[in-house]
Steps between C-alpha positions, in 0.01 A plus 500: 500500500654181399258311396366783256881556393494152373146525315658760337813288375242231417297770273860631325630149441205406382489816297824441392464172399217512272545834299784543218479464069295206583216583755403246719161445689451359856323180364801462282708559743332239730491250252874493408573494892271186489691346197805566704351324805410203323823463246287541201665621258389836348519744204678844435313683756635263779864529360432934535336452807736216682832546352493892405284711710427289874907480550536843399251655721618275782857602446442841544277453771762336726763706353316840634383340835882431526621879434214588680602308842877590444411870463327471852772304653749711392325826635442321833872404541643832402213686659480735232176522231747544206650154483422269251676231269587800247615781693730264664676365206351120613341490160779611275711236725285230415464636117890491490474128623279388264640657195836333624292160473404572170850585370736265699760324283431160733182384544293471849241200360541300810325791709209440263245814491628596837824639328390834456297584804815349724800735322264780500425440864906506580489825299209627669658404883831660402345839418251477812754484721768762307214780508447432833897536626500792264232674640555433890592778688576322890240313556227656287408478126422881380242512303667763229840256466293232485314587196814684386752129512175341346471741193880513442557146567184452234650688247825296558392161435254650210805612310663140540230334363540705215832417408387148578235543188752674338752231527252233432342617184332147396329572823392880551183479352381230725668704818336799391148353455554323844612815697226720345215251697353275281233173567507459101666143598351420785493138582368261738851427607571896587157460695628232693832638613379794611246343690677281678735781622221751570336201695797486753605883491148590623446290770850593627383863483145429655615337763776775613226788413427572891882506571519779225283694655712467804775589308362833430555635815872492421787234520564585896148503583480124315777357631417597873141320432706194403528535095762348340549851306760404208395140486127619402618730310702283285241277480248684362759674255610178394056408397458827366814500274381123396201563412604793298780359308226184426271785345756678315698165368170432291336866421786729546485816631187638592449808734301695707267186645739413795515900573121586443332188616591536839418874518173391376413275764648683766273789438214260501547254817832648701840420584420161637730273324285206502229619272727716291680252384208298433334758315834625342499122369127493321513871407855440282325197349243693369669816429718302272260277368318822379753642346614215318143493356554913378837390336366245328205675380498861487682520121455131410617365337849640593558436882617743746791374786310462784784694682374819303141439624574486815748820513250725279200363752701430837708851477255733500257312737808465721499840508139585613500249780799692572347807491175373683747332780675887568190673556367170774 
């Protein structure tokens, strides 16, 4: 199952890569990888190919296989199939951070291109861990006030970032674009940052994926087989939410893949956390590098926000796995 999951994100990045106003052939594509290789320097089809199309494919492939791995982290920590990045305001934490960033009176140049993800990690944290003392009830997270402190809490930071574009108007435009999920200026920089959080976030998550499983037998049952309950917990929180605000501090908001991915995979290979998360990983790459492709092409040469793709595609598939789930 894994190695035919990532055939298939070879096939759509390759897909991706190549097609656009300017079509692109394998041998072409080949050849300008060569160039590359070699530090010759080439003509306009290397510039599309090298400093247009490869970074933005490759950004939204690692932003997906983030929101992809923090939707099935989250549902494995909560134990409950409707968290995900959206639903529990982590994303419109982050999207408050990073439209902060963008309209702070001092500047934050000595974080570099780590600015962003890093305040709209702190956002992200902070609302993490508010859902989660909103919504406990003893010692158990229901799953109605869960969702319930996650949509209200959502709606709360949403409507500050709106007076934030409001208040900024030199910079609305640019905050709008950015929440709506865009990879129209995707760079090898963005690719970078990402990656180098995703790298860490994922191996934290991988190697705590049989303790999650534990975990789902409840916090007693855990802690009597030795689990360090809250201190997993937190620490797979803390990855998820990372990895998240990296995704959303460069593309914005963009729903529905940490929420369907998951629910995908589980339906295909089990609750095992080990290879849903792995798959939840290479499936959200694809998924998004697909629908990047659609909103780049499907009314060219006008381009559709990638976060519309994937809520017109991701909603109602959501909702026949959903469907297909209640009747196994």
């Amino acid at each position: 199952m894994v190695a035919g999951s990532v055939v298939l994100f070879l096939v759509a990045l390759l897909g991706a890569t190549m097609a656009g106003s300017s079509q692109l052939g394998v041998g072409e594509l080949l050849a300008v990888v060569g160039r590359a290789v070699r530090g010759v320097e080439g003509g306009p089809t290397d510039v599309i190919l090298l400093s247009l199309r490869l970074p933005r494919a490759m950004l939204a492939a690692v932003v997906g296989a983030a929101l992809g791995l923090a939707g099935a982290v989250y549902q494995g920590v909560f134990r409950n199939p409707l968290a995900d990045p959206y639903l529990l305001g982590t994303a419109s934490g982050a999207a408050l951070g990073s439209a902060l960033v963008m309209t702070l009176p001092f500047g934050l140049a000595w974080l570099g291109a780590a600015a962003r993800p890093l305040v709209a990690f702190a956002f992200a944290l902070v609302t993490v861990l508010v859902v989660s003392l909103l919504a406990r009830q003893g010692r158990s997270l229901p799953v109605v006030r869960l969702i319930l402190a996650g949509v209200v809490l959502s709606s709360m930071l949403s409507a500050v970032t709106s007076f934030v574009m409001v208040a900024s108007r030199e910079q609305a435009a640019a905050i709008l674009s950015h929440l709506l999920g865009t990879f129209s200026f995707a760079s090898w920089s963005d690719v970078a940052v990402v990656a180098l959080i995703l790298a860490p976030t994922a191996t934290l998550a991988l190697l705590l994926a049989r303790v999650l499983d534990v975990m789902q037998l409840g916090d007693d049952g855990a802690a009597h087989l030795g689990i360090p309950v809250e201190t997993v917990r937190f620490a797979l929180l803390a990855a998820a939410t990372l990895a998240t605000a990296a995704a959303v501090s460069v593309a914005g908001i963009i729903g529905f893949v940490g929420l369907m991915t998951p629910h995908a995979v589980r339906l295909m290979v089990g609750p095992r956390h080990g290879s849903l998360m792995t798959l939840s990983l290479l499936w959200g790459a694809t998924f998004m590098v697909c629908a990047d492709l659609v909103g780049r092409t499907v009314i060219a040469p006008v381009e559709v926000p990638v976060g519309v793709v994937t809520a017109l595609v991701g909603g109602p598939l959501f909702l026949v796995l959903l469907r297909s789930g209640a009747r196994h």
